[in-house]
C-alpha positions as CSV (number, residue, x, y, z in Angstrom):
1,X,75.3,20.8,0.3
2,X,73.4,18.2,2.1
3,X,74.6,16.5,5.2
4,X,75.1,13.2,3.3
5,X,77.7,15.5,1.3
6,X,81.3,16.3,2.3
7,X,84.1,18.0,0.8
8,X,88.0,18.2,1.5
9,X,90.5,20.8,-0.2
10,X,94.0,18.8,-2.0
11,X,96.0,21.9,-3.9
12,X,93.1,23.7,-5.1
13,X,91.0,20.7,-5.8
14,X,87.7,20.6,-4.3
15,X,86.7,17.1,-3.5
16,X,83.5,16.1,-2.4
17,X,82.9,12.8,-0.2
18,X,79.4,11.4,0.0
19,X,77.6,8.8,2.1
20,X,76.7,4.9,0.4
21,X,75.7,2.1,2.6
22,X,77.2,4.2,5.5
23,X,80.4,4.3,3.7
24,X,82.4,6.8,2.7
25,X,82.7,7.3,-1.2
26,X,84.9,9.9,-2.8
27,X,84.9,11.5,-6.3
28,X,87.1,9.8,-8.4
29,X,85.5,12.8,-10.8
30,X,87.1,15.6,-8.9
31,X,90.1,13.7,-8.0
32,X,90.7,13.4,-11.8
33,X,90.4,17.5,-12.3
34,X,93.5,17.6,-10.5
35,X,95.3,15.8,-13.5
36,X,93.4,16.6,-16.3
37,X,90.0,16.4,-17.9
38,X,88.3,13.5,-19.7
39,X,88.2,9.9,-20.7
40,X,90.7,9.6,-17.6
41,X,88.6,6.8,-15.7
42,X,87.7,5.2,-19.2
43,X,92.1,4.8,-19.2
44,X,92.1,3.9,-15.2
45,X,89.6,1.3,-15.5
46,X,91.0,-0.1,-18.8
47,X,94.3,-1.1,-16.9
48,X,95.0,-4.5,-16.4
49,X,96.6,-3.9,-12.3
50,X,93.1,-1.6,-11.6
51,X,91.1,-4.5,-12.3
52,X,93.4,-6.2,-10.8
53,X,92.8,-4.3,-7.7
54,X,89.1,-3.8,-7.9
55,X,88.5,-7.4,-8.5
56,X,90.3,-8.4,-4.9
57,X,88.4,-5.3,-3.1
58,X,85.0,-6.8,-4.4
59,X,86.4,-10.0,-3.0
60,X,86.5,-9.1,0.4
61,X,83.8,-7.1,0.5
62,X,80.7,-8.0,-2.0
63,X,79.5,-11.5,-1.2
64,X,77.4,-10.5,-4.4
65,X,80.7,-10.3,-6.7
66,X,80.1,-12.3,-9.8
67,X,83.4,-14.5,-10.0
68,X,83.0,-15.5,-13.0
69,X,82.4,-12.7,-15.5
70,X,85.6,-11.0,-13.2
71,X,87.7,-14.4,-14.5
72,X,86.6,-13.5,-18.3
73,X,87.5,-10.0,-18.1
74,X,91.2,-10.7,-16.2
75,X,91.2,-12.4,-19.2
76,X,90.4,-10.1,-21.2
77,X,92.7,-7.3,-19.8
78,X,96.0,-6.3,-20.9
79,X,95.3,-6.5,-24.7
80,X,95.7,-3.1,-26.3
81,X,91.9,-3.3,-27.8
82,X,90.9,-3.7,-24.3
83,X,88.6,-1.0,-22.6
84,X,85.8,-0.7,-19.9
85,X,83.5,1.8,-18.2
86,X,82.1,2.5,-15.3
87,X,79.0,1.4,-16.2
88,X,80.2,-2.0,-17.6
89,X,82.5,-2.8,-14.5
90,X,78.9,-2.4,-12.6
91,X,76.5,-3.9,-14.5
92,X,79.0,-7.5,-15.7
93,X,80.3,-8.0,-12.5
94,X,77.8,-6.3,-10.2
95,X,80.4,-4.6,-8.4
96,X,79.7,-2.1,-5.3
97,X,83.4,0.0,-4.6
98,X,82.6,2.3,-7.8
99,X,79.1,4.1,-8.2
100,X,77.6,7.1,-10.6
101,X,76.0,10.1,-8.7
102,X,73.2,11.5,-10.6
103,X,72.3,15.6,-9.5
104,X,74.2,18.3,-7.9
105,X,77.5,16.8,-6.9
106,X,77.0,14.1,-9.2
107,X,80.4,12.1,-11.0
108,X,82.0,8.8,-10.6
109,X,82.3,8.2,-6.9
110,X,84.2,4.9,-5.5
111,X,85.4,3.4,-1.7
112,X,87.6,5.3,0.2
113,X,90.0,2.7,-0.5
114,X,89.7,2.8,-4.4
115,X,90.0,6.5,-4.8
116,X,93.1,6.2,-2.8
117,X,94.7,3.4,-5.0
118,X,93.4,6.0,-7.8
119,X,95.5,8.5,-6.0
120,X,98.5,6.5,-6.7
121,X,98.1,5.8,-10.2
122,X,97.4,10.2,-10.5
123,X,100.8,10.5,-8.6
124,X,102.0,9.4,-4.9
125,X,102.3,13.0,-3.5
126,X,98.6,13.3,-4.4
127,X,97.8,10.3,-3.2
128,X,99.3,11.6,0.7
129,X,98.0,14.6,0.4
130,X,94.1,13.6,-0.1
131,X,94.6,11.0,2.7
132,X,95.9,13.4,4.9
133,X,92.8,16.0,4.6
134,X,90.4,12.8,4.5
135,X,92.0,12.1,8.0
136,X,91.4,15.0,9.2
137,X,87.8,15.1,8.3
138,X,87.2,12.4,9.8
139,X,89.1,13.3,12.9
140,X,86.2,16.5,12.7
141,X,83.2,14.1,12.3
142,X,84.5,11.7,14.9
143,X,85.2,14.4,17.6
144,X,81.3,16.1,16.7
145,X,79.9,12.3,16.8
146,X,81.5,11.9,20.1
147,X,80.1,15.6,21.3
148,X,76.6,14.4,20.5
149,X,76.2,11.2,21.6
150,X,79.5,10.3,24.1
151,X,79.1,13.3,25.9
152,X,78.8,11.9,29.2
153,X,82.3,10.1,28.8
154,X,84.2,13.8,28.4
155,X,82.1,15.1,31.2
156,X,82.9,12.6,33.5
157,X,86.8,12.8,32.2
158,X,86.8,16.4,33.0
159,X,85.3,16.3,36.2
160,X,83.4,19.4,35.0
161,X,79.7,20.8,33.4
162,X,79.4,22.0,30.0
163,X,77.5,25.4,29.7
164,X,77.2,27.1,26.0
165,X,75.1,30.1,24.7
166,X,71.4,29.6,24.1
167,X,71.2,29.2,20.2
168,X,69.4,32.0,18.6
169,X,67.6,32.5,15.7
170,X,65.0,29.9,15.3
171,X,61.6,29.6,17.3
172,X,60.7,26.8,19.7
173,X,56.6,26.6,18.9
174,X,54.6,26.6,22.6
175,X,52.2,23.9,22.5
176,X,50.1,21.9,25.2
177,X,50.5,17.9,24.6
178,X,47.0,16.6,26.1
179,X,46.9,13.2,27.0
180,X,45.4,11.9,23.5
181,X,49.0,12.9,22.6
182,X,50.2,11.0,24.5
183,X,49.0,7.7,23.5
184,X,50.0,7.8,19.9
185,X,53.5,9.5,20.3
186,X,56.1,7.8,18.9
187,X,59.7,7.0,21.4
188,X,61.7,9.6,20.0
189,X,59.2,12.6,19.8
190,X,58.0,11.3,23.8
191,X,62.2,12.6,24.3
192,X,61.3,15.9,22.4
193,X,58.4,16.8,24.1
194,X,60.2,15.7,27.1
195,X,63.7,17.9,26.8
196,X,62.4,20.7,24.1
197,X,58.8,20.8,25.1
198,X,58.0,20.2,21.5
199,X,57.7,17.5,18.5
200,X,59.9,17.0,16.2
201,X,57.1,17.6,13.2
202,X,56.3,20.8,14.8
203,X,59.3,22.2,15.3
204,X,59.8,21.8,11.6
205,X,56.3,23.5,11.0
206,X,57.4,26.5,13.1
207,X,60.9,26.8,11.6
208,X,60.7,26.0,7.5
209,X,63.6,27.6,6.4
210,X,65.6,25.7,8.4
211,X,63.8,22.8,8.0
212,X,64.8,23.0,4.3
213,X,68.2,23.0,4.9
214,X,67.5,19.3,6.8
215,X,67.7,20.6,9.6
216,X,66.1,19.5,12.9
217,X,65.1,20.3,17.0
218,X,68.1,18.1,17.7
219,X,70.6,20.3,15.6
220,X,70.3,22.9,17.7
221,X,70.5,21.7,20.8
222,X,73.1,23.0,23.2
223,X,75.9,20.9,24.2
224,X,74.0,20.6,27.7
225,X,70.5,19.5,25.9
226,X,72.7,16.6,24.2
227,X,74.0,15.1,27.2
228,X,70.9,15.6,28.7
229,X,69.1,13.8,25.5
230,X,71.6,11.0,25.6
231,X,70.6,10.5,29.5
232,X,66.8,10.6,28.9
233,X,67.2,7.9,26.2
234,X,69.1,5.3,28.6
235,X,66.6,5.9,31.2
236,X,63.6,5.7,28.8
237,X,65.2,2.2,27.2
238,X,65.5,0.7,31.1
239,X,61.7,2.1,32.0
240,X,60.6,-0.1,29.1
241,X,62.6,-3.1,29.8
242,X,60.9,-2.4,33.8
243,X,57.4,-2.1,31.7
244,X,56.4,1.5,33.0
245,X,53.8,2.8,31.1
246,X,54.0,5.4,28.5
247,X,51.9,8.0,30.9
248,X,54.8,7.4,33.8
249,X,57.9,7.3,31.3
250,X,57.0,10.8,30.6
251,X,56.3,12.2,33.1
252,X,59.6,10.8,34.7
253,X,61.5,12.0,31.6
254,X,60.4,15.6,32.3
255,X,61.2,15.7,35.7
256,X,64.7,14.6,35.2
257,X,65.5,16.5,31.9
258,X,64.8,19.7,34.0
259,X,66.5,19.0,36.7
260,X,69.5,18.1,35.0
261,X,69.2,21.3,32.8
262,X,69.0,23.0,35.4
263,X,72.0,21.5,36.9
264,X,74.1,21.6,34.3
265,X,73.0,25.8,32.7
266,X,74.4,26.9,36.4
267,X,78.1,25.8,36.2
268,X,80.3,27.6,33.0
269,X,83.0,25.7,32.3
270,X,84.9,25.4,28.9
271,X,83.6,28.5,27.0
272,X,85.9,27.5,24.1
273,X,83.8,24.5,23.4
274,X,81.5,27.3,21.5
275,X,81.5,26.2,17.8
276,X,84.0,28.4,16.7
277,X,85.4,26.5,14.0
278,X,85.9,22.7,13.1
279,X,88.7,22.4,15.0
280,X,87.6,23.9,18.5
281,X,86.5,20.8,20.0
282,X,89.4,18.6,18.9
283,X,92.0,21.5,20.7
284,X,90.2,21.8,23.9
285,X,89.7,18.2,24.1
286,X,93.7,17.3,23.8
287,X,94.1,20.0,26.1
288,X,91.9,18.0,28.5
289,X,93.8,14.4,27.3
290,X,96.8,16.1,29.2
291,X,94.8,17.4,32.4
């Protein structure tokens, strides 16, 4: 599964979430397995209150909408020799809540907030149930999101350091950067080279398989390197508004990453942070809320 790819489990049914315009889209496709199988979308979308529905969401959201072919089909709707596809709704009104995945995980696919109104329509306790484990993914992704790049906030709340295990199992390539490099290096690999003493490209050279996966250097990092990364980017951001040149932003993003590491890789504090499951970091970080 790819990372752009989520899934949540509702009574058996495996539901997978993807990414679209940095929104979250769910599969009306799966959601539909839970009732029965086929032509169920074909008799959603055919009802007069789901376009209805969709036609208001498109509203709000799509300055692209096309009015007036929704007008004609409202008027349209409600007659028993009325029907419409997914493919239809898109292409007559140029819609954006409702999409078709092509490949591996492929389906009909629509906004969080249609799938749930397709909930309803499939039954209310359904409806709950696949908001409730969509919440809790996204309680997940927002506690990891706030581990990677907020880090410095639960530090700071904690009044501790964060120490975890070296990551095993991949190899860090050991490389000399001359300073012809340097010149050419883009922002984010000067970080790289900086923290992890390597690029990003060849990092992935030295570890394939998990660069296949879509993997990167960055994802797997230790908690420590993250804060450390977050820090090095502030600095490097004011260095360039100060107009230090690349040669001195460098070498001043070195120094500091290793001393913080350093820092930081002495105290042990929080061994449960350790990724032990999804749920490790949002348990230790209530337990903090009531420090």
């Amino acid at each position: 599964m790819d990372k752009t790819t989520k899934k949540i489990k509702v009574e058996d049914t495996i539901i997978h979430i993807t990414q679209h315009n940095k929104e979250d889209y769910i599969s009306l496709t799966d959601m539909l397995k839970h009732k029965e199988s086929g032509g169920l979308i074909f008799k959603w979308l055919s009802n007069k209150n789901t376009i209805e529905f969709l036609g208001v969401w498109e509203k709000i959201y799509n300055p692209n909408f096309n009015y007036t072919e929704f007008g004609v089909i409202m008027q349209e709707a409600g007659v028993n020799r009325f029907t419409m596809s997914v493919k239809q709704w898109i292409e007559r009104t140029n819609a954006i809540g409702i999409i078709a995945k092509a490949g591996r995980y492929g389906g009909t696919y629509a906004h969080k907030d249609i799938a749930f109104e397709l909930g309803t329509w499939i039954s209310p306790e359904f409806k709950l149930l696949v908001i409730r484990e969509f919440q809790r993914l996204k309680e997940i992704e927002s506690n990891q999101y706030n581990l990677e790049w907020n880090v410095k906030r639960i530090l700071s709340k904690a009044n501790y350091h964060i120490h975890t295990d070296a990551i095993k199992n991949y190899i860090l390539p050991q490389k000399d950067y001359d300073k012809e490099w340097l010149i050419y290096a883009e922002e984010a690999d000067l970080l790289n080279v900086a923290l992890f003493k390597c690029t990003a490209k060849d990092w992935r050279e030295a570890n394939p398989e998990l660069a296949k996966k879509g993997m990167n250097i960055r994802d797997i990092a230790s908690i420590n390197e993250l804060a450390v990364l977050s820090n090095l980017e502030t600095l490097n951001a004011e260095m360039i508004s100060n107009g230090l040149d690349k040669a001195d932003r460098y070498k001043r993003l070195r120094e500091i990453s290793e001393y913080q590491l350093l820092i930081m890789n002495e105290k042990d504090f929080m061994k449960a942070l350790k990724k032990l499951n999804d749920k490790v970091h949002i348990e230790n970080q209530n337990k903090l809320d009531k420090r």
